[in-house]
C-alpha positions as a LaTeX table, in Angstrom:
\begin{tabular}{lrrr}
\hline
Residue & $x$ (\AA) & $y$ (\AA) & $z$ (\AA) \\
\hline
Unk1 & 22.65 & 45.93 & 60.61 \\
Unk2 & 19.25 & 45.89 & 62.53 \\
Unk3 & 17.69 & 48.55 & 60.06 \\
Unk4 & 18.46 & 46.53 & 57.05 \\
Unk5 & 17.04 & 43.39 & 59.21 \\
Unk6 & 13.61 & 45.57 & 59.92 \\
Unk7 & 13.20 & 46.76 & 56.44 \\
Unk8 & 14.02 & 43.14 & 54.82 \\
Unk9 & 11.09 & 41.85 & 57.26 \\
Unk10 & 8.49 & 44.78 & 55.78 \\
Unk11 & 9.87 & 43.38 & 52.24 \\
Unk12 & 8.83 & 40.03 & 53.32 \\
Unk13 & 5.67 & 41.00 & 54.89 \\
Unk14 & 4.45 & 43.46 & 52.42 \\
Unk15 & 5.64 & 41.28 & 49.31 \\
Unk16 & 6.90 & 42.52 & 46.10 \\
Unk17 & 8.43 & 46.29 & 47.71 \\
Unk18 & 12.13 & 46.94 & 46.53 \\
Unk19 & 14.49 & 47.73 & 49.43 \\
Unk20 & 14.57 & 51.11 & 48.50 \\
Unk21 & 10.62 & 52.26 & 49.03 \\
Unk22 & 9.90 & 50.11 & 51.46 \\
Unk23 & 12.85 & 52.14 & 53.80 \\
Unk24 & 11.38 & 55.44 & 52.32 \\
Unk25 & 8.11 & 53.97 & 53.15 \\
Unk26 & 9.03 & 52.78 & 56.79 \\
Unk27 & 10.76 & 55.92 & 57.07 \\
Unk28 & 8.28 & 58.38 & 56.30 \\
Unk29 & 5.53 & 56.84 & 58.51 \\
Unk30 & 7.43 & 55.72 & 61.73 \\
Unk31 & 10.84 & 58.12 & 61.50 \\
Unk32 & 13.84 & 57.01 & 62.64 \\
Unk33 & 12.96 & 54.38 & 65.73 \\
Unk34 & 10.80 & 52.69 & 63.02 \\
Unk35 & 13.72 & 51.42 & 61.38 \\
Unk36 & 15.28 & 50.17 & 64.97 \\
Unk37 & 11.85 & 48.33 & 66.11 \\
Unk38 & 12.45 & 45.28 & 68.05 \\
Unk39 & 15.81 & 45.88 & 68.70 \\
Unk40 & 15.48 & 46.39 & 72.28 \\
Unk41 & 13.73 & 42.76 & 72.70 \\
Unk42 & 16.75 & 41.60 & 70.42 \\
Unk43 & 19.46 & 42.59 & 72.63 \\
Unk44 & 17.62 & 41.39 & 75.41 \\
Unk45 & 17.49 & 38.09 & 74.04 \\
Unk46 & 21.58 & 38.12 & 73.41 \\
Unk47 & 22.62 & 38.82 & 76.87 \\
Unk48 & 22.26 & 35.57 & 78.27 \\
Unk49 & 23.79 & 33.91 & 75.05 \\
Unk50 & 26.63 & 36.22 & 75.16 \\
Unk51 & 27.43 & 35.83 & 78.53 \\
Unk52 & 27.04 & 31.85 & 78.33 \\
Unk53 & 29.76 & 31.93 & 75.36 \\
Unk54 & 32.32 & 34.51 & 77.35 \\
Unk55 & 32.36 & 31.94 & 79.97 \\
Unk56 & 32.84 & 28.62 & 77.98 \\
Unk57 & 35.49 & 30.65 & 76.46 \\
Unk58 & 37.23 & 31.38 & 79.71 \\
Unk59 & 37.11 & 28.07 & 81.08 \\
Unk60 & 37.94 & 26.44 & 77.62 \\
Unk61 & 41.39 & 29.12 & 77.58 \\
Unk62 & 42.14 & 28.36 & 81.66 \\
Unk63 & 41.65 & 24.46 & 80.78 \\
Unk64 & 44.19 & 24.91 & 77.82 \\
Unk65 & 46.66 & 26.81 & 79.75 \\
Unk66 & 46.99 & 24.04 & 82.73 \\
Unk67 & 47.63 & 21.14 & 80.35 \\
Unk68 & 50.54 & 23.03 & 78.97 \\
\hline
\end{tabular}
């Protein structure tokens, strides 16, 4: 979904382009990493959230399983 999260923030930057011309638009001028800008820093970001849930998981299922 991260093109469709770039091109809604152009809409909302730009005000009053459809969804339509502003990809066109975004496409056009920046090609096809234009419509995946930011996702590096965005994935970055998750890691350490992602990880943090994995492991509450893990210790919430191994805290389940010994009251059993």
């Amino acid at each position: 979904m991260f093109p469709a999260d770039v091109i809604k923030s152009r809409i909302q930057a730009q005000q009053g382009n459809g969804f339509y011309h502003t990809a066109r638009q975004l496409f056009a001028s920046e090609g096809i990493r234009g419509l995946y800008r930011g996702c590096g820093i965005t994935i970055a970001r998750s890691i350490p959230t992602s990880g943090l849930m994995f492991l509450v998981y893990e210790w919430t299922l191994k805290a389940a399983q010994r009251e059993t």
